[in-house]
C-alpha positions as CSV (number, residue, x, y, z in Angstrom):
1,X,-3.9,6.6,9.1
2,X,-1.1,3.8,8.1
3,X,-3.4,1.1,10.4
4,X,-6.7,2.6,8.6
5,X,-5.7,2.2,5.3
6,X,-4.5,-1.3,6.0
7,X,-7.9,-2.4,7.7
8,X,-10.1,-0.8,5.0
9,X,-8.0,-2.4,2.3
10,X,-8.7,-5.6,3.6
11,X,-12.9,-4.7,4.6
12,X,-13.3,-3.6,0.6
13,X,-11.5,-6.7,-0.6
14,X,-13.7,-9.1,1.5
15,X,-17.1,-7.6,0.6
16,X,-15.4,-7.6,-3.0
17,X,-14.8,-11.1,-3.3
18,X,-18.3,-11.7,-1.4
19,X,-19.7,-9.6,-4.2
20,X,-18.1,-11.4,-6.9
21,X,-19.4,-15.1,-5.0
22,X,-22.9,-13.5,-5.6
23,X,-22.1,-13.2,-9.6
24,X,-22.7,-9.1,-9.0
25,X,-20.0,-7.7,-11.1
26,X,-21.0,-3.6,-10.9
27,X,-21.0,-3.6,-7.1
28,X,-17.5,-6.2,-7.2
29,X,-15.9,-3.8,-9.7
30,X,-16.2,-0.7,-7.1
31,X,-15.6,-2.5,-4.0
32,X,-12.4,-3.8,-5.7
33,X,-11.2,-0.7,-7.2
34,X,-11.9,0.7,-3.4
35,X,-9.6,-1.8,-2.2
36,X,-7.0,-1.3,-4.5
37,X,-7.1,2.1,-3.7
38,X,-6.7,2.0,-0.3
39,X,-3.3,0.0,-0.6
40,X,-2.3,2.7,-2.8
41,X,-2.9,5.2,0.1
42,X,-1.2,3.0,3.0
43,X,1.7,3.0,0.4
44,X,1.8,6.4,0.3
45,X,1.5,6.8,4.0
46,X,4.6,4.6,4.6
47,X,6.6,6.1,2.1
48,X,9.7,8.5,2.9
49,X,9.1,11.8,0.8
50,X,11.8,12.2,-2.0
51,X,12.8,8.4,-2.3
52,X,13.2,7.5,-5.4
53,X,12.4,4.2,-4.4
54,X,9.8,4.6,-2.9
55,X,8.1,7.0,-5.8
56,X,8.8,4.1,-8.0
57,X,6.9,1.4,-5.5
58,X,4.2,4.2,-5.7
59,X,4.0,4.4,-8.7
60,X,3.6,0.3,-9.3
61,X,1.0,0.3,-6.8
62,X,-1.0,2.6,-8.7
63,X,-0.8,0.8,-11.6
64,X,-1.8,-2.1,-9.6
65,X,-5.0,-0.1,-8.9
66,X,-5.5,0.5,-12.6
67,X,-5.0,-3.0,-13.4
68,X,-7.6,-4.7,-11.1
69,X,-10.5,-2.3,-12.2
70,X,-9.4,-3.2,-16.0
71,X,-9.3,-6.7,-15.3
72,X,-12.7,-6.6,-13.4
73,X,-14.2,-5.0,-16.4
74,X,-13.9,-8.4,-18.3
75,X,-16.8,-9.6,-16.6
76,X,-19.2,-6.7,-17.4
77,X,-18.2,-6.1,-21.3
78,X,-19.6,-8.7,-23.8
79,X,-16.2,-9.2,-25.2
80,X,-13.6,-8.5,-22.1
81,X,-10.7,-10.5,-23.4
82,X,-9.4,-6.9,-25.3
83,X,-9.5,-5.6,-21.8
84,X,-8.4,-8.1,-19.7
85,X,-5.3,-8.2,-22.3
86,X,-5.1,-4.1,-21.5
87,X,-4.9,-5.1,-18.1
88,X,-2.4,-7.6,-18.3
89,X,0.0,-4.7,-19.6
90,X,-0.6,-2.3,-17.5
91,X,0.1,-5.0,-14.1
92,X,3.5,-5.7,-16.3
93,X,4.0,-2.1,-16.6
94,X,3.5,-2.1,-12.6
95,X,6.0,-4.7,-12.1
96,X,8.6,-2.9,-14.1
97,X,8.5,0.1,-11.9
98,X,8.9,-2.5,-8.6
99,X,12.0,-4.0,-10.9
100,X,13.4,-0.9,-11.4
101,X,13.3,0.2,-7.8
102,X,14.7,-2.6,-6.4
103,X,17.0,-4.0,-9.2
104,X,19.6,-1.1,-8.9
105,X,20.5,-2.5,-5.4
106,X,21.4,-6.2,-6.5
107,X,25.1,-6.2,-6.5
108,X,25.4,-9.3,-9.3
109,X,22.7,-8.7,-11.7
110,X,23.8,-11.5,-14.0
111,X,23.4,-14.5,-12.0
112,X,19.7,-12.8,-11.0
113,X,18.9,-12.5,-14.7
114,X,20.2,-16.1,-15.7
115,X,18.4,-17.6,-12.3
116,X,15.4,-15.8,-13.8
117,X,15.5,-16.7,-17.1
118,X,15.6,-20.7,-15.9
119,X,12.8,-20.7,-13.6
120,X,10.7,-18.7,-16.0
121,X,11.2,-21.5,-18.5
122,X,10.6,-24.3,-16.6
123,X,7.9,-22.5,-14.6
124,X,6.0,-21.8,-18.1
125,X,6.5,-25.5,-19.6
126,X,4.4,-26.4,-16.0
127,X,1.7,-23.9,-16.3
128,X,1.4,-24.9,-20.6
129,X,0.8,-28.5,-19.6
130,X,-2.5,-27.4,-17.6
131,X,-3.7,-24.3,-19.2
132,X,-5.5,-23.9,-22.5
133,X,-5.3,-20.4,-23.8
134,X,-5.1,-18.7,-27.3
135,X,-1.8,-17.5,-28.4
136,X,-1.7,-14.2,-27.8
137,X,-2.5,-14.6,-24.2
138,X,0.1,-17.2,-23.9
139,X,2.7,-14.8,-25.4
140,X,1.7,-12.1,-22.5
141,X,1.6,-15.0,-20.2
142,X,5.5,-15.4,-21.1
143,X,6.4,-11.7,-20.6
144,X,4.5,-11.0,-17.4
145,X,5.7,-14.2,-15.4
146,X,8.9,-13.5,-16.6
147,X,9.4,-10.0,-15.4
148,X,7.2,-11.2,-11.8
149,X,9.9,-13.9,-11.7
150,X,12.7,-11.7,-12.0
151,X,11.5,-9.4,-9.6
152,X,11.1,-12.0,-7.3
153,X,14.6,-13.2,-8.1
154,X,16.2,-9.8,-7.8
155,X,14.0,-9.1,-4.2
156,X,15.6,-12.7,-2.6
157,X,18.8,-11.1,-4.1
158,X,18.8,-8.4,-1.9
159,X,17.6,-10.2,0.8
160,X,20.7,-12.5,0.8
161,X,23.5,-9.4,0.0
162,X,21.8,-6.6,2.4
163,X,19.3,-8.1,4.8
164,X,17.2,-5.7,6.6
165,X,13.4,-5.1,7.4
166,X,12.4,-3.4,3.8
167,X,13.8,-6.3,1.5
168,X,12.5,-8.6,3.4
169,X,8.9,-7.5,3.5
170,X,9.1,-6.3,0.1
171,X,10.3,-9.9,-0.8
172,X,7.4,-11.2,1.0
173,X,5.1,-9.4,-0.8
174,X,6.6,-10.1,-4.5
175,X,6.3,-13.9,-3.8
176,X,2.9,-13.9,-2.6
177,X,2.2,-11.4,-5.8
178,X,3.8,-14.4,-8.0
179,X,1.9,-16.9,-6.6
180,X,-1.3,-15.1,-6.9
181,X,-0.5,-14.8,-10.5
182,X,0.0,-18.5,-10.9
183,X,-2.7,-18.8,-9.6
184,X,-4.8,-16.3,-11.4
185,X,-3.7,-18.4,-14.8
186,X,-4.4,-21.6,-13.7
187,X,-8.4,-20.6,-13.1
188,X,-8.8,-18.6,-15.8
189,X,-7.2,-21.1,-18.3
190,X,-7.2,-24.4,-16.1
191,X,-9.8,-27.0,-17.5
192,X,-12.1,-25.9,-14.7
193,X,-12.6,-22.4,-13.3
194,X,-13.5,-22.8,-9.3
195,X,-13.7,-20.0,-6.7
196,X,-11.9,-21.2,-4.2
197,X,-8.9,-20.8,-6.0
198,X,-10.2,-17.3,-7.0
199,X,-10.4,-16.4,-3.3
200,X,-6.8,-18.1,-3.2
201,X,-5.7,-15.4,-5.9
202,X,-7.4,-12.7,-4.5
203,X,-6.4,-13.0,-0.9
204,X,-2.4,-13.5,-1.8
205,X,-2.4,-10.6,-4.2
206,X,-4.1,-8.1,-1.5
207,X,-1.6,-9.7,0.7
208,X,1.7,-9.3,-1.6
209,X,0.4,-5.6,-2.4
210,X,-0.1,-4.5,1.3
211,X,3.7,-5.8,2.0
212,X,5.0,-4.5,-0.3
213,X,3.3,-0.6,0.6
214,X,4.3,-1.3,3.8
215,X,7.8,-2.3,3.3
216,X,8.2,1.4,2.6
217,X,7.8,2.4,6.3
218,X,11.4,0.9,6.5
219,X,13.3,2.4,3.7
C-alpha cells in the first residue's frame, strides 16, 4: 500500500497542476486535496505505531492537507486573501508539529536557533526586495519562513550529530518544503506571476511532503 499511496500522490498532483494550467479551479481544488491526502496516508503507512514522533509528523502532514485545500480556495472565493491568510496559519501550525518532533533530538539547540534567526533575516531582506505584498501578509511571511527555516536548521542539525536514514530524508524533504515556499512567495508577490514557477512550487512541495512521510519507515 506504502508504493500505492506514493504513486497516486504523485498521479492526483499531476492532473492537479494540469487542471490548474487549464484555469479549472473546482476540478484542481479536488484533485489537489486528493493528493494531499494520499501523502497523508503513505505517512501513515510508514509510520511505527506509538511513536511520538511519528504521531507528530502525522499530524503536520494533515495539516498540510488542510492547508492546500484552504489555499486552493483563494482562487474560487471572490475575496480569497482571508483564506489564503487562514491557510498560511494552519501550514505554520503544520510546521510546528514537524519542529516539535524533531527539535527534541538536537543536542545544542542554541546555536540552531541563532543560525536560524540569521538566515531568516537575511533570507527575508532578499525576498522584500522582490515581492510587493500588504503588511499583514508580510508579517505572516516573517513567522512562517522563520519557523520553515528553523526546522530546516534543526533537521541539518540532526543530520550532522546522529546521521542515519530518517534525518536525512526528513532533511531532504524540509529543504525542498523551504524552497517550495520561496518559491510560492515570489509568484504570488513577484512583479509577475508565471506558471512555470508554479509547477516549480508545486512539484518540490509534493516532493518535500512525500520525504518527509516516508522518512517515517526508518524511525
Amino acid at each position: 500500500m506504502r508504493l500505492f499511496f506514493c504513486i497516486t500522490c504523485v498521479l492526483f498532483a499531476s492532473c492537479f497542476i494540469y487542471m490548474e494550467y487549464r484555469q479549472k479551479p473546482v476540478p484542481a481544488l479536488i484533485l489537489k486535496g486528493l493528493a494531499s491526502l494520499c501523502f497523508v496516508l503513505y505517512g501513515m503507512e510508514n509510520a511505527p505505531r506509538g511513536n511520538p514522533v511519528a504521531d507528530k509528523i502525522i499530524v503536520g502532514l494533515a495539516l498540510g492537507m488542510i492547508a492546500d485545500i484552504l489555499l486552493n480556495f483563494r482562487f474560487i472565493l471572490k475575496n480569497g486573501k482571508p483564506v489564503f491568510l487562514v491557510g498560511i496559519l494552519v501550514f505554520l501550525a503544520g510546521h510546528i508539529l514537524y519542529l516539535l518532533a524533531v527539535f527534541p533530538m538536537t543536542p545544542s539547540p542554541l546555536p540552531v536557533i541563532l543560525s536560524a534567526l540569521i538566515i531568516t533575516a537575511l533570507l527575508m531582506k532578499w525576498i522584500f526586495s522582490r515581492i510587493t505584498a500588504e503588511p499583514a501578509f508580510k508579517i505572516f511571511g516573517i513567522f512562517y519562513i522563520g519557523a520553515i527555516v528553523l526546522l530546516n536548521c534543526t533537521a541539518i542539525a540532526n543530520v550532522i550529530s546522529s546521521p542515519s536514514v530518517f534525518t536525512g530524508i526528513f532533511a531532504a524533504g524540509a529543504i525542498l518544503f523551504l524552497v517550495s515556499d520561496i518559491v510560492l512567495i515570489l509568484n504570488t508577490f513577484g512583479k509577475e506571476s508565471r506558471f512555470r514557477l508554479r509547477v516549480i512550487n508545486l512539484s518540490l512541495y509534493y516532493i518535500g511532503q512525500l520525504l518527509i512521510a516516508a522518512s517515517m519507515h526508518w524511525l
